[in-house]
C-alpha positions as CSV (number, residue, x, y, z in Angstrom):
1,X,47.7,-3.3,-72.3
2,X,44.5,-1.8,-73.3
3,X,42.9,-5.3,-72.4
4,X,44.5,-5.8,-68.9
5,X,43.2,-2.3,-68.0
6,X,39.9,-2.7,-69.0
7,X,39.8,-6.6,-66.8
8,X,41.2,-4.0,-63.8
9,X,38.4,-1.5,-63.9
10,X,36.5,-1.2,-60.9
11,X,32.7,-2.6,-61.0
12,X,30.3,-1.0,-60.8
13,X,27.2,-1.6,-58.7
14,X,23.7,-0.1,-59.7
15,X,22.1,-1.1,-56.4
16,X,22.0,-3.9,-53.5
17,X,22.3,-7.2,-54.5
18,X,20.5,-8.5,-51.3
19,X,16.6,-9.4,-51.5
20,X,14.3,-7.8,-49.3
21,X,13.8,-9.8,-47.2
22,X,17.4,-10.8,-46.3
23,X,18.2,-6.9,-45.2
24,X,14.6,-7.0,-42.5
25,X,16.2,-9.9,-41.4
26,X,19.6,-8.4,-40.8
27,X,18.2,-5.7,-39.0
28,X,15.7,-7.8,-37.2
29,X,18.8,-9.5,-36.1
30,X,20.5,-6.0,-34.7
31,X,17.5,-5.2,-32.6
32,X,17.4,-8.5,-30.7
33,X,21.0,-8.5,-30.4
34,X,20.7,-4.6,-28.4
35,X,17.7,-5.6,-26.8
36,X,19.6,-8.8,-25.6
37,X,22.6,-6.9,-24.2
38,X,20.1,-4.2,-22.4
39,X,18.1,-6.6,-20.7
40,X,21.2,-8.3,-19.4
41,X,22.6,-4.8,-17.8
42,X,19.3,-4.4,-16.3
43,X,19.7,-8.0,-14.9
44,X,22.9,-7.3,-13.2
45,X,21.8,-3.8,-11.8
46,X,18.3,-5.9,-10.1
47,X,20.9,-8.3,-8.8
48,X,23.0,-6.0,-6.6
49,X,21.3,-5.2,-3.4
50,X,20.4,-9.1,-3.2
51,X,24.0,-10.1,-3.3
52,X,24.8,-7.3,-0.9
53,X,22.1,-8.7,1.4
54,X,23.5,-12.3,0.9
55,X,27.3,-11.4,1.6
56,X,26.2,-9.1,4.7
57,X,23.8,-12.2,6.0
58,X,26.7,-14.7,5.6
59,X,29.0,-12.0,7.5
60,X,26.3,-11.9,10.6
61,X,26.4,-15.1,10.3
62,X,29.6,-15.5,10.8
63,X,29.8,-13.4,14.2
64,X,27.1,-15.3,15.7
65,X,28.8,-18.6,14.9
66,X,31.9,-17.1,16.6
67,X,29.9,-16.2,19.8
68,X,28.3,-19.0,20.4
69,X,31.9,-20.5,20.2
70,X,33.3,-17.9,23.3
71,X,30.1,-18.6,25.0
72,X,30.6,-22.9,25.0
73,X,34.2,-22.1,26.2
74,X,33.0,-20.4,29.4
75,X,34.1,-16.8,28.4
76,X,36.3,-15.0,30.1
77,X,38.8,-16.1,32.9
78,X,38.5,-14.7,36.7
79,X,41.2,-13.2,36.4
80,X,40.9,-11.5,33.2
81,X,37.6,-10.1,34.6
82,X,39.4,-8.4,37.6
83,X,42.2,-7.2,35.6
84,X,39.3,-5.8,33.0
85,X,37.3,-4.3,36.6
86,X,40.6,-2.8,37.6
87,X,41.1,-1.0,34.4
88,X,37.9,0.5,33.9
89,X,38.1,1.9,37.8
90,X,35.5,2.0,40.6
91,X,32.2,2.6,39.9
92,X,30.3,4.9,42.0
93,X,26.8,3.4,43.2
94,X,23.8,5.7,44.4
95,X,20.9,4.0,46.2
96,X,18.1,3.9,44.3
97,X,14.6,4.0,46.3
98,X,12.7,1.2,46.5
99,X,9.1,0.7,45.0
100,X,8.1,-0.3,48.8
101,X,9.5,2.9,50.2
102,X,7.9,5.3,47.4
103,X,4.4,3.9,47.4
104,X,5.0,3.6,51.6
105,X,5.2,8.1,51.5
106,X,2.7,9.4,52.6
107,X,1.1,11.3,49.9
108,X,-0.6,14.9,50.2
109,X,-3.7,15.5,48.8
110,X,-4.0,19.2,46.5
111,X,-5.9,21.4,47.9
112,X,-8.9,22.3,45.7
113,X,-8.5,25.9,44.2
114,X,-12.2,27.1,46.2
115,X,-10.2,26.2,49.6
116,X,-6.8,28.0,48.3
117,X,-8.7,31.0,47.4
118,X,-10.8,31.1,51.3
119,X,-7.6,30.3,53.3
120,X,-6.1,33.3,51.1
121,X,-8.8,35.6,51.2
122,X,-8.8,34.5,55.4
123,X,-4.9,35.5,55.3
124,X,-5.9,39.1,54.2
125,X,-8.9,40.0,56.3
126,X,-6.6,38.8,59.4
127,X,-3.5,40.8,58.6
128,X,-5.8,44.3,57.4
129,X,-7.7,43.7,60.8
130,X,-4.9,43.3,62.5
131,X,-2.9,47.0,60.9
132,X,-6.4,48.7,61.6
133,X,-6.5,47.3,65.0
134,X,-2.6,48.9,65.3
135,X,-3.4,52.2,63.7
136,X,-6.5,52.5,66.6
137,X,-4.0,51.4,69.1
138,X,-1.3,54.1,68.3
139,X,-4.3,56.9,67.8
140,X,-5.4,55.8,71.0
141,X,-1.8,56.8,72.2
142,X,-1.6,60.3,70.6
143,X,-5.1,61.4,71.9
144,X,-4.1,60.3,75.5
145,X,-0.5,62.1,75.4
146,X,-1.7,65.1,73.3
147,X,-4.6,65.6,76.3
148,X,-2.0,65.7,79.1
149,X,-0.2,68.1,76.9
150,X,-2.8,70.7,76.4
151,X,-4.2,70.7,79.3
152,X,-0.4,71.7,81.0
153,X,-0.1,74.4,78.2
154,X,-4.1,75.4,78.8
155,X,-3.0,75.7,82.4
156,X,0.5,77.8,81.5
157,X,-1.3,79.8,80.0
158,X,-4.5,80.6,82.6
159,X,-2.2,81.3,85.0
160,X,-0.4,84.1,83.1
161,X,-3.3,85.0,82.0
162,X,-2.9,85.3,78.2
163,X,-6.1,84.8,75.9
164,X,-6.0,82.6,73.0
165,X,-5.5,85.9,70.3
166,X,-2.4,86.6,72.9
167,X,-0.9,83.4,71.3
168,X,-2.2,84.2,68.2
169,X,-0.3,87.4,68.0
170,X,3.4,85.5,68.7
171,X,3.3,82.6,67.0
172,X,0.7,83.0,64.2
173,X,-1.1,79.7,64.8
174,X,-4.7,79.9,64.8
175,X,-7.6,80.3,67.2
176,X,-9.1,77.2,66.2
177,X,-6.0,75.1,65.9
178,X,-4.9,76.6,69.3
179,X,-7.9,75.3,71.1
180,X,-8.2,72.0,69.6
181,X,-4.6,71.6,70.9
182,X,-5.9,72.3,74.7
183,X,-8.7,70.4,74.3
184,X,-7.0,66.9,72.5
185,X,-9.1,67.2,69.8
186,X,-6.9,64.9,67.9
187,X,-9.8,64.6,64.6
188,X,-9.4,68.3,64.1
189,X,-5.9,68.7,63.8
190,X,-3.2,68.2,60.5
191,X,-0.9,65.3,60.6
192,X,1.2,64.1,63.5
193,X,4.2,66.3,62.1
194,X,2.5,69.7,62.2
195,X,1.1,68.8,65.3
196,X,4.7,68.5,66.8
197,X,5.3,71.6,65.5
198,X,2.4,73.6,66.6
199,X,2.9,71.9,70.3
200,X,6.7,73.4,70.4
201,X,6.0,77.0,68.6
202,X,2.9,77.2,71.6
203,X,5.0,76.5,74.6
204,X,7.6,78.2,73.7
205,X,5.5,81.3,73.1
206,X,4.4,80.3,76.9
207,X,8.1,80.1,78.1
208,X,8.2,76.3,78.8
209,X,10.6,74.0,77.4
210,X,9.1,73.4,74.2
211,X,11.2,70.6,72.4
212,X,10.0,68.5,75.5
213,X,6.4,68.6,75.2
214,X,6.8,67.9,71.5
215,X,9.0,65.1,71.9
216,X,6.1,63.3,74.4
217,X,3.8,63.4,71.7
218,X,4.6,59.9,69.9
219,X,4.7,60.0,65.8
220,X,4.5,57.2,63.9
C-alpha cells in the first residue's frame, strides 16, 4: 500500500521544462498569428465600397442594356401613345415670343439723370408760374369789384352826408380801414374774410342791403 501511494503522488515541477528559445518562438508565433487575422479584417473593410461600386456598375449596366433593347423594338405603339396622351389630359400651350419679334421692339433709350433733373426742375417753374399767375388774376378781381363797391358806399354816404368818424361811431371800424375800403385799396386791408365783414357791418350802418355788397366781393 505504502508503495502504490508513493508511485501515485503528484510530481512535482521546479520550473519550465522548455528552453528559451522554444517559448520566444511560441510567442513569436502568437503575434504573427493576431497580426495575420488583423490585417485580413482590415482587407475586407478596404474591399467594401469597391464591391458596392462593382454591383451598382453591373446594375446600370443592366438598365442601359434593357433600353437599348425597347429602343431596337421601336418603342411604344401609336396607340399606346394616345391612350398615354389621353390620360395625362390636355396640355395648355402659351405662345412664347419669338427672338425676331423681341429684338424687332423698338427699344427706348434712358434718359440720362442731368435731363431728368431739367425736365423736372422745368415741370416746377411752369406749374409755380402758372399758381402765381392765378393768384394775380384773382387779386386782379378783388381790386376791381372791391373799387365798384366803395365808391357806391363813398357815394351812400356823401349824399347823407355822414363823415368818416359818423361810421366810426356805429360800427367801430376804423378811420383808416374805412377809407381804404372807399378807395380799393386792396394792399392795406386784412384778409379777404374781414374784408367781407367790414363791407357788410359799413352798409349796413349806411342802410343798404349789406349781405349784397359783401357777397359781390369774390373770396377765394
Amino acid at each position: 500500500m505504502s508503495s502504490l501511494k508513493g508511485a501515485m503522488k503528484t510530481p512535482h515541477f521546479s520550473g519550465s521544462k522548455l528552453a528559451p528559445a522554444s517559448e520566444y518562438a511560441v510567442i513569436l508565433g502568437a503575434g504573427v498569428t493576431a497580426a495575420a487575422s488583423i490585417a485580413a479584417q482590415q482587407v475586407a473593410v478596404a474591399t467594401l465600397p469597391v464591391t458596392t461600386l462593382v454591383a451598382l456598375g453591373l446594375l446600370n449596366r443592366y438598365r442601359l442594356d434593357q433600353r437599348l433593347q425597347e429602343s431596337e423594338t421601336g418603342g411604344p405603339t401609336v396607340e399606346e401613345a394616345m391612350a398615354k396622351s389621353a390620360a395625362v389630359g390636355p396640355q395648355r400651350v402659351t405662345a412664347q415670343p419669338q427672338p425676331d419679334a423681341i429684338s424687332a421692339r423698338p427699344r427706348v433709350a434712358a434718359a440720362p439723370a442731368a435731363a431728368r433733373f431739367s425736365e423736372r426742375r422745368d415741370y416746377i417753374h411752369e406749374t409755380l408760374a402758372k399758381k402765381l399767375q392765378a393768384k394775380a388774376d384773382f387779386a386782379a378781381i378783388q381790386q376791381a369789384s372791391l373799387q365798384k363797391i366803395g365808391a357806391q358806399l363813398r357815394q351812400t354816404r356823401e349824399e347823407k352826408a355822414l363823415e368818416i368818424n359818423d361810421i366810426y361811431q356805429q360800427t367801430f371800424i376804423q378811420p383808416y380801414t374805412l377809407r381804404a375800403i372807399e378807395a380799393g385799396n386792396l394792399q392795406q386791408l386784412p384778409e379777404a374774410f374781414y374784408i367781407r365783414a367790414f363791407i357788410q357791418k359799413y352798409a349796413s350802418a349806411l342802410g343798404l342791403e349789406g349781405a349784397a355788397l359783401m357777397a359781390d366781393f369774390p373770396m377765394a
